[in-house]
C-alpha positions as CSV (number, residue, x, y, z in Angstrom):
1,X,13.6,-6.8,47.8
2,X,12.7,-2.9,47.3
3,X,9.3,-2.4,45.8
4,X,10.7,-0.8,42.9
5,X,12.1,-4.4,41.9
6,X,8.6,-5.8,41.5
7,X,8.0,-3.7,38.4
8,X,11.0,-4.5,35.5
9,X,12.3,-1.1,34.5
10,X,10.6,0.6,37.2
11,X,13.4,2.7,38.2
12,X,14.6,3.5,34.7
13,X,11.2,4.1,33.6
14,X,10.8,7.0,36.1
15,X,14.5,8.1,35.4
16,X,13.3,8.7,31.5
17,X,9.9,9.8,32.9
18,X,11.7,12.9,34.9
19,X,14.1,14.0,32.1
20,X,11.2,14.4,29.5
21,X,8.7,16.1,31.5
22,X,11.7,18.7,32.3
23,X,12.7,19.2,29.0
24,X,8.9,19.4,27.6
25,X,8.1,21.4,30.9
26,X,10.5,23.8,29.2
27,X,9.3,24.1,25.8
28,X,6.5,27.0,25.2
29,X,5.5,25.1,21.8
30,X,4.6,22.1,23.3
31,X,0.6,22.1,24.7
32,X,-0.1,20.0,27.9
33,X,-3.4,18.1,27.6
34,X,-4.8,18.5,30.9
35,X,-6.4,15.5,32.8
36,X,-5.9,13.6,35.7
37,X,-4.5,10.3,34.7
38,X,-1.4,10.2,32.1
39,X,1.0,12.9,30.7
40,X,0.1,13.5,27.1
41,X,1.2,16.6,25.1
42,X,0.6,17.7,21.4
43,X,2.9,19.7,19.0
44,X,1.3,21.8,16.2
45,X,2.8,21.9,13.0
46,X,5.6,19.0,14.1
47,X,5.5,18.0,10.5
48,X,5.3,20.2,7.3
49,X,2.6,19.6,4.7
50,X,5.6,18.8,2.2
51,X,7.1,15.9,5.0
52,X,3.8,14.4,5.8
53,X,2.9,13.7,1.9
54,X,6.2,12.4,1.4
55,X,5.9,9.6,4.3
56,X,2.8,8.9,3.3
57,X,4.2,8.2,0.2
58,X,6.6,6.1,1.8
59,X,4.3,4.0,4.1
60,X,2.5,2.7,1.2
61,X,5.9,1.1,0.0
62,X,6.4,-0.8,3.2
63,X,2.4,-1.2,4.4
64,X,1.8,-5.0,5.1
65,X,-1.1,-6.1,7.1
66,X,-0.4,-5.2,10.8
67,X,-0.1,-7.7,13.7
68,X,0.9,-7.3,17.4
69,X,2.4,-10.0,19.1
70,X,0.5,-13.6,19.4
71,X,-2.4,-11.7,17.5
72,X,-2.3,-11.9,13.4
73,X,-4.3,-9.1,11.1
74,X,-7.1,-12.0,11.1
75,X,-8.0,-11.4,15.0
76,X,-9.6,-8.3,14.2
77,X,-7.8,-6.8,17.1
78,X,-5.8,-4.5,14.6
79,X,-6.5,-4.1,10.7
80,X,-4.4,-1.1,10.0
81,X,-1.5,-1.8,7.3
82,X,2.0,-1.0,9.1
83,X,5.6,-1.1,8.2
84,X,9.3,0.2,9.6
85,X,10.6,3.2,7.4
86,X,13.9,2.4,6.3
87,X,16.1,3.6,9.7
88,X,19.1,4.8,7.4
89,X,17.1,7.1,5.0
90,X,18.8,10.6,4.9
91,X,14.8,11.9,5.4
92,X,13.5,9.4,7.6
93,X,16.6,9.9,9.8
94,X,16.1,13.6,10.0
95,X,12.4,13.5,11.2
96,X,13.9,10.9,14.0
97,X,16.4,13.0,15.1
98,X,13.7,15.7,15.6
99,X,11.7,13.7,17.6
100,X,14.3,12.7,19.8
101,X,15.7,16.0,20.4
102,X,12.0,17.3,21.4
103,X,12.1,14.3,23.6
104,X,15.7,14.6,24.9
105,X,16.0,11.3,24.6
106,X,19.2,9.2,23.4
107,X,18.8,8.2,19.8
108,X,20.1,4.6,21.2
109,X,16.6,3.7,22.9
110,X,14.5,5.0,20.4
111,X,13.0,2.0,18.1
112,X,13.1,2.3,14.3
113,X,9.6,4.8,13.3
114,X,6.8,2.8,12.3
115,X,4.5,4.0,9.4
116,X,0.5,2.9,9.3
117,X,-2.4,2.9,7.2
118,X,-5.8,2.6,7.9
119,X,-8.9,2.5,5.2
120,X,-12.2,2.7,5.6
121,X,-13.3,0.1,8.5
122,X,-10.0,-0.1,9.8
123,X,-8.9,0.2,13.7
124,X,-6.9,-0.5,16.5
125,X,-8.9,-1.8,19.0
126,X,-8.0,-0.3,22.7
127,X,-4.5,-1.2,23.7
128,X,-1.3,0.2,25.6
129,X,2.2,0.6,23.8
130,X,3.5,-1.0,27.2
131,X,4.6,-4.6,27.5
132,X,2.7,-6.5,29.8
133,X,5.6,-8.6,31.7
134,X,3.6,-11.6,32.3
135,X,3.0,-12.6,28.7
136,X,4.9,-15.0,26.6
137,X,6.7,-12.0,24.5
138,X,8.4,-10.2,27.9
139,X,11.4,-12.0,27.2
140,X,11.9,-11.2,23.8
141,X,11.2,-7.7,24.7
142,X,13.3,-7.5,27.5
143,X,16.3,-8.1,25.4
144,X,15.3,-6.0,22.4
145,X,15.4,-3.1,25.4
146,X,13.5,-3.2,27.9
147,X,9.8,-1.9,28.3
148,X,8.5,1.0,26.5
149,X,8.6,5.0,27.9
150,X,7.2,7.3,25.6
151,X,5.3,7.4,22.7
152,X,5.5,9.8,19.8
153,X,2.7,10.1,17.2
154,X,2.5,12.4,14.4
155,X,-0.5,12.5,11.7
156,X,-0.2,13.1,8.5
157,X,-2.8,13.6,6.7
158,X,-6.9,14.7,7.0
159,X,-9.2,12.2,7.5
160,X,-13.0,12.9,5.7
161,X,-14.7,10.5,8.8
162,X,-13.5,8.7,11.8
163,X,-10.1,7.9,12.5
164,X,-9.7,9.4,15.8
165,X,-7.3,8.7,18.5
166,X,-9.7,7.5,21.8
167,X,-8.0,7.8,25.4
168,X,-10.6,5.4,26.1
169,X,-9.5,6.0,30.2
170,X,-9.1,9.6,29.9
171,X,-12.0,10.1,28.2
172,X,-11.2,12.5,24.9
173,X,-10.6,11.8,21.4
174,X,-8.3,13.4,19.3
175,X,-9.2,14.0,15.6
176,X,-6.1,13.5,13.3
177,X,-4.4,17.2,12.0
178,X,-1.6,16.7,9.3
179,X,2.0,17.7,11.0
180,X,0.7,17.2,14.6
181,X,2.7,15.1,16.9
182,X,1.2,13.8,19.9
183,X,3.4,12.5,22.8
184,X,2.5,10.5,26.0
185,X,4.2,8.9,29.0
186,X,3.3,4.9,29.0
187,X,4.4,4.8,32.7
188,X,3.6,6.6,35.8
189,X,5.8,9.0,37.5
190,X,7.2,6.3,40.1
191,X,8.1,4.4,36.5
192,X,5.1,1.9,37.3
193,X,3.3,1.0,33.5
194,X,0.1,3.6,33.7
195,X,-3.2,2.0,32.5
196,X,-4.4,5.4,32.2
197,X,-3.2,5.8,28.7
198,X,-5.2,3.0,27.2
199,X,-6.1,4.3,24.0
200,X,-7.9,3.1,20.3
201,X,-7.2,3.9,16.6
202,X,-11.1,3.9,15.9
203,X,-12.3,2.8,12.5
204,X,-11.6,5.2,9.7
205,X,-15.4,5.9,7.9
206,X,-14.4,7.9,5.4
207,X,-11.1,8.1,3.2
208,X,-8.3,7.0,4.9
209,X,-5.5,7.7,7.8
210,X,-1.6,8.1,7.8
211,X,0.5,8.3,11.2
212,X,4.1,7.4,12.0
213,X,4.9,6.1,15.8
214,X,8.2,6.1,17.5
215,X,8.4,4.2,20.4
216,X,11.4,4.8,23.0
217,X,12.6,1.8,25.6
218,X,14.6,1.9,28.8
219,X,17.9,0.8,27.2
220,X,19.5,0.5,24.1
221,X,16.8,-0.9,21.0
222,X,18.3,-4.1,19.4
C-alpha cells in the first residue's frame, strides 16, 4: 500500500489542488493572501450590489436553523440560519457557473450553494469544511462525493459589528465586504486535508451577516 492510499481522496485531492492554483495563478484579479500555511485568495467585487441584495433576499426564504452533522442548532457549535438556494434557478445557476468557471472546476463536483444568516450573537465556532474520515458521517459523504477541495465564500452584505471570518491557524481575520468572494484550498498540495485552514464565523455584534458557500468534492455531488 502507497502512502497516498492512507488518506481517501488523496490523489484526487491534489489533482483538483494543481488545476486551481494554475488557473487562479493565471488570473490578475484574483489577490493571493500571503501566509505560510493554506492557499486562500479573495476576489473584489465577485458579486454586484444588485446580486448580493437579491440572495439575501433569497436566504431569508430558505434560512432554517443550521446544524452540522451529529451536532443540532442546540449544541451551540453553530447558530447561524442556513439553507440550499434552489440549484435550478435561472439566477442562482448563473452566479454558480461563475464560481466554477473562476475555479475551473467541473460543475459535476460542485455541491448545490448554500445561503446563511447570522444575527446578533450568532457564530460558527472554529471548524474545517473537510470531512474527517474517522467519524460516523465518512460513509455517507464518501458516497455523496467524496471529501471536500475548495471552498468558495462570497459576502453579501456590511456588517455594523463583528461577523468576521477568523483563520484561527493562520492568524488573520477577514471583515465581511458585500460582492467579495473568498476561496481556499481545504487540502494540502500532496492532497492530504490541511488543518491550517481552520477557521470561525465569529458572533455578529451588531446588525446582521449574509454569505453564500459553495463547496466542491473529488467526484461527482449526489
Amino acid at each position: 500500500m502507497s502512502d497516498t492510499d492512507l488518506v481517501p481522496d488523496q490523489q484526487a485531492l491534489a489533482r483538483v489542488g494543481a488545476t486551481v492554483r494554475e488557473r487562479l495563478a493565471g488570473d490578475p484579479g484574483i489577490y493571493k493572501v500571503e501566509n505560510p500555511l493554506a492557499e486562500l485568495f479573495a476576489v473584489g467585487d465577485f458579486l454586484s450590489p444588485t446580486e448580493c441584495e437579491k440572495l439575501c433576499t433569497m436566504i431569508d426564504e430558505v434560512a432554517r436553523p443550521s446544524s452540522l452533522h451529529e451536532l443540532d442548532y442546540a449544541s451551540g457549535f453553530r447558530t447561524s440560519y442556513s439553507g440550499d438556494l434552489d440549484p435550478y434557478d435561472s439566477f442562482v445557476k448563473s452566479i454558480s457557473r461563475r464560481i466554477d468557471d473562476l475555479l475551473g472546476l467541473d460543475p459535476a463536483i460542485g455541491e448545490a450553494i448554500q445561503g446563511q444568516r447570522y444575527l446578533p450573537g450568532q457564530q460558527f465556532q472554529p471548524h474545517n469544511d473537510w470531512f474527517y474520515t474517522s467519524e460516523k458521517y465518512w460513509q455517507l459523504e464518501e458516497a455523496r462525493g467524496g471529501q471536500r477541495s475548495w471552498t468558495a465564500m462570497a459576502y453579501l452584505n456590511d456588517v455594523a459589528e463583528g461577523g468576521e471570518t477568523h483563520f484561527t491557524e493562520i492568524g488573520i481575520k477577514i471583515r465581511p465586504k458585500p460582492g467579495v468572494l473568498l476561496l481556499w484550498n481545504n487540502a494540502l498540495p500532496d492532497g492530504r486535508p490541511n488543518e491550517g485552514t481552520m477557521h470561525a464565523g465569529t458572533p455578529v455584534v451588531k446588525g446582521a451577516k449574509y454569505v453564500i458557500t459553495k463547496w466542491y468534492r473529488t467526484r461527482q455531488w449526489r
